[in-house]
C-alpha positions as CSV (number, residue, x, y, z in Angstrom):
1,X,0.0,0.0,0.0
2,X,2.8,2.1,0.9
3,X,4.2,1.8,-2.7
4,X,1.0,2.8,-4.3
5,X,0.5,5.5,-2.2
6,X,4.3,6.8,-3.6
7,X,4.1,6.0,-7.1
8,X,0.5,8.5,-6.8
9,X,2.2,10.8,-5.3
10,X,5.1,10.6,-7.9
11,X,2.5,10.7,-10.5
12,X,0.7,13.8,-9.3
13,X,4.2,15.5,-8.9
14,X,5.3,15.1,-12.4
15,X,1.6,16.3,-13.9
16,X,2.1,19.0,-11.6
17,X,5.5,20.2,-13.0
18,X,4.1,19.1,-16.5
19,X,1.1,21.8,-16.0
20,X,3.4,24.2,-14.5
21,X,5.4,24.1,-17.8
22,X,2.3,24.1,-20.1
23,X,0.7,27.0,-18.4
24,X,4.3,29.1,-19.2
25,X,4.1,28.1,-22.9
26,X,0.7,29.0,-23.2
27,X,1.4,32.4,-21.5
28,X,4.3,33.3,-23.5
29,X,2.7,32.7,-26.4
30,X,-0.6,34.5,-25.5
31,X,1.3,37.8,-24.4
32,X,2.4,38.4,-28.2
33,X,1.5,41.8,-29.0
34,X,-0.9,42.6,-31.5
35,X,-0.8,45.6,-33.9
36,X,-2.2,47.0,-37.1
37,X,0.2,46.9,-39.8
38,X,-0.5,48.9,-42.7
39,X,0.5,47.5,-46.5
40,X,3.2,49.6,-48.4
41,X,4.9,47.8,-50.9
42,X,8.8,48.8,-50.9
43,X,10.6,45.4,-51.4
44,X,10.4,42.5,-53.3
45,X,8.1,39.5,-51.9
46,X,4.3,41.7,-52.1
47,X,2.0,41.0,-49.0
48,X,3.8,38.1,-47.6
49,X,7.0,40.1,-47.5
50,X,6.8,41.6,-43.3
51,X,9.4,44.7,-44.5
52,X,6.4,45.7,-46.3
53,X,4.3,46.6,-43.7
54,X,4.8,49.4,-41.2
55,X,3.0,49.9,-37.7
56,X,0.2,51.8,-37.5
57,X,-2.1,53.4,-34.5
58,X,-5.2,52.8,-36.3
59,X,-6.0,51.9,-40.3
60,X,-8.4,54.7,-41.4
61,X,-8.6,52.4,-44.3
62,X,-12.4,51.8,-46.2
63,X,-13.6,48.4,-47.8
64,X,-12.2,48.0,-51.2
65,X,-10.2,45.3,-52.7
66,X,-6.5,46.6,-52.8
67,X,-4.7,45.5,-49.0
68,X,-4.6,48.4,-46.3
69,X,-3.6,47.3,-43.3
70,X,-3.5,43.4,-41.6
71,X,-3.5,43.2,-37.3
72,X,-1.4,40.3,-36.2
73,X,1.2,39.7,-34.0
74,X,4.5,41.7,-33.8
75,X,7.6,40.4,-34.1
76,X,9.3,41.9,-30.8
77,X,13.2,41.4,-32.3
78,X,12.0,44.3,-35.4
79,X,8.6,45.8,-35.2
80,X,7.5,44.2,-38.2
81,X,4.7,41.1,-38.4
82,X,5.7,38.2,-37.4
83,X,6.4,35.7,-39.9
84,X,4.4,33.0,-39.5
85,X,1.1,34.6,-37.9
86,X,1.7,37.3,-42.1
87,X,1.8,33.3,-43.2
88,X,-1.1,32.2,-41.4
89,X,-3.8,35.1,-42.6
90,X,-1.8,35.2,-46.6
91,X,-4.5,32.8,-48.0
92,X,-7.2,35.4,-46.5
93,X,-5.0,38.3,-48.1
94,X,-4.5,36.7,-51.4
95,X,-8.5,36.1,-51.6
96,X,-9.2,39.2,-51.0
97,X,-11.3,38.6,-48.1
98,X,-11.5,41.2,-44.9
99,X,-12.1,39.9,-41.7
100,X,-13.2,42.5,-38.9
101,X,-10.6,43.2,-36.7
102,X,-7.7,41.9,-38.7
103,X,-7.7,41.8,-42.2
104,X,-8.9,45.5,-44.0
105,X,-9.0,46.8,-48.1
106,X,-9.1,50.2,-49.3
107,X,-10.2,50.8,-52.6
């Protein structure tokens, strides 16, 4: 009984540790900032290219079908958007389609 009792408590310690860890991970990675972006077209690459996008306070920007502005997470090493979350909304970008909040065209 003895032993039981320690392998529980050897279980619970490790899924403690394990949760610990988790709830880090997940916190880092939810404390990304955010922040509107707006398209302007300098270098080579078009809309999947983050040196062509700039920070912006707000977009200003009407619906239309030519790319204003994109709101997604900044990479904190250069102020630009980061990589992979420009990657993850491109397919949204290249159809054209807005989404409130994140994704805005300009006519």
């Amino acid at each position: 009984m003895k032993k039981v009792k320690l392998l529980f408590a050897g279980i619970a310690l490790i899924g403690a540790i394990g949760g610990a860890y988790a709830m880090k991970a997940s916190s880092s990675a939810g404390s990304r900032a955010m922040a509107w972006f707006e398209y302007s077209p300098t270098q080579s690459g078009g809309t999947a290219n983050p040196a062509n996008y700039h920070e912006v306070a707000s977009t200003g920007c009407l619906n239309g079908s030519q790319l204003c502005a994109i709101r997604v997470e900044k990479n904190a090493s250069n102020s630009l958007p980061d990589a992979t979350a420009l990657n993850n909304i491109q397919g949204d970008i290249d159809a054209g389609t807005p989404i409130a909040g994140r994704v805005v065209f300009k006519p």
